[in-house]
N, C-alpha and C positions, 0 to 999 in steps of 0.2 A: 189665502192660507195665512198662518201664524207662524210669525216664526216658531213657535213649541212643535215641531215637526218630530217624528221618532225616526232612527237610521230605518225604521220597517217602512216610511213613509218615501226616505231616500232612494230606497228599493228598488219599491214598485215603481217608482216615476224612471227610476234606471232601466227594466227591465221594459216600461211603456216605450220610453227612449230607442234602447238598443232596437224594437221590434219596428219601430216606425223610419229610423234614423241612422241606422247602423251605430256599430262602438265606435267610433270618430267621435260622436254627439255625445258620450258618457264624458263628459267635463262637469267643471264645478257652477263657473258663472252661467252656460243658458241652462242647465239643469236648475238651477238657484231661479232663474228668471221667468222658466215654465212655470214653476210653482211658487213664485211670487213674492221670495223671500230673499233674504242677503246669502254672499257665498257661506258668510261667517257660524251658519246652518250647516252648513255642510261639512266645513271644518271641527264643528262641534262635535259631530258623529265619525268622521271616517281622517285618519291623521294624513291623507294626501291620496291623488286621485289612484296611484296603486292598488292604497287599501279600498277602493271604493271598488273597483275591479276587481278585488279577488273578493269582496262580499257582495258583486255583484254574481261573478260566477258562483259563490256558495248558492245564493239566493235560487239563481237558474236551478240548478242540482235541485231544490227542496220542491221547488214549482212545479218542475218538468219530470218526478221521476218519485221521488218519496211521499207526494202528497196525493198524485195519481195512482199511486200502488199502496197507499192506505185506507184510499175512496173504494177503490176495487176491492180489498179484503174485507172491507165493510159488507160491499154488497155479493159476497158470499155468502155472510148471516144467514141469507136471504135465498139461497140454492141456487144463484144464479151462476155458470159458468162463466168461470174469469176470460179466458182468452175471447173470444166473441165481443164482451164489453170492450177489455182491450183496446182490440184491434178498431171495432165502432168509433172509439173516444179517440184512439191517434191519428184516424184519417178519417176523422168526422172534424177535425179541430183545426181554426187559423195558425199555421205553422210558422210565421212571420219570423218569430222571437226564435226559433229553434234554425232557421234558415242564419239568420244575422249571428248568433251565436258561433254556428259552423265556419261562416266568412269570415269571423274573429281569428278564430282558431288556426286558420290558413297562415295569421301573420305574426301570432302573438304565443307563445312558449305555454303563460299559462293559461291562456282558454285552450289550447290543445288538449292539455292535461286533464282540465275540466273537462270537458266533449268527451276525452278516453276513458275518461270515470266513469261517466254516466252513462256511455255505449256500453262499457259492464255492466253496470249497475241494470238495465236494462235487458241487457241479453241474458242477462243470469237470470232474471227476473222468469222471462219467455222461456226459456229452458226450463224452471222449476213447473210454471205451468204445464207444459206436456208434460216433463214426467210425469205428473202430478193425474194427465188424463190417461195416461198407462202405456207411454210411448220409452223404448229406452232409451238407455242415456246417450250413445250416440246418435239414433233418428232424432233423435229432440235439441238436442246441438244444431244438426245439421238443420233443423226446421226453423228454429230461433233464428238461424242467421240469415239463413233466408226471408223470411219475412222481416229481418230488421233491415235488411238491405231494401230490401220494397219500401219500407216506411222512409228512409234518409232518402233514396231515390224519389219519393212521391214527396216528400219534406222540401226538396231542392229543387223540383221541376217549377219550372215558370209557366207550364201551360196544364191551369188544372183542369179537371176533367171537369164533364159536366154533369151532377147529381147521379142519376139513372145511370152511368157507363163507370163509375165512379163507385157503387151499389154492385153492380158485377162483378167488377174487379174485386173487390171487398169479399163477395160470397166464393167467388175465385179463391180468394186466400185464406179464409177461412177452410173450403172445401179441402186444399193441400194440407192445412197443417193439421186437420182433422183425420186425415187416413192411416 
């Protein structure tokens, strides 16, 4: 790589980082030395490893929550039922980054903060959904949470299922939040 790197370049290798390494490994120097280039890159984009952490957590926010729930309104265009894709794409997906994230969050003031945002941001999301299939406002609260609890529960489990039992489950939770 060059050093001409963008902080959007900084990022992603953060975000490859946290998912493979935990937030231990978001430093400057082996970040700089994965990608090939001096720390002095890195300091060019982000004024000290804090800032790099809270644009790292912004970063997460955009990945994990605003660009999946743009992907999805798109493919509404299209008549497809939002919840169902959903549900497919968040426990069809390597959860690694979203696992490491959570672990963060356990020690660190602002990734908690981050994680609480986007557990909003997320719930409220799933909530508008039902309404939206003609469920009211409290069943659909109550369904949102439930199935988001499923999701951080199946997000954190260390023993994943296997495709097919994995596929049940899945139509399992679709079948609840559909009634």
């Amino acid at each position: 790589m060059t050093d001409q790197l963008s902080a959007k370049d900084w990022l992603h290798q953060g975000l490859k980082t946290l998912a493979e390494s935990g937030f231990t490994a978001l430093k400057a120097e082996p970040l700089a030395k994965a990608m090939g280039v001096s720390r002095g890159s890195f300091y060019w984009h982000f004024a000290d490893i804090g800032a790099f952490h809270a644009a790292i957590l912004e970063h997460w926010r955009e990945v994990a929550a605003e660009q999946i729930i743009a992907n999805l309104e798109a493919a509404s265009d299209h008549g497809n039922p939002l919840l169902p894709l959903l549900l497919r794409q968040a426990f069809g997906s390597n959860l690694a980054l979203e696992k490491a994230v959570r672990i963060w969050a356990t020690l660190d003031p602002l990734a908690r903060a981050a994680v609480q945002a986007i557990d909003r941001r997320r719930l409220d999301y799933v909530e508008h959904l039902l309404r939206a299939s003609g469920l009211s406002p409290n069943v659909a609260r109550a369904r949102a949470q439930i199935l988001y609890w499923a999701f951080i529960g199946y997000a954190l489990s260390d023993k994943p299922l296997p495709r097919a039992r994995q596929q049940a489950v899945l139509d399992e939770l679709l079948r609840i939040a559909s009634r």
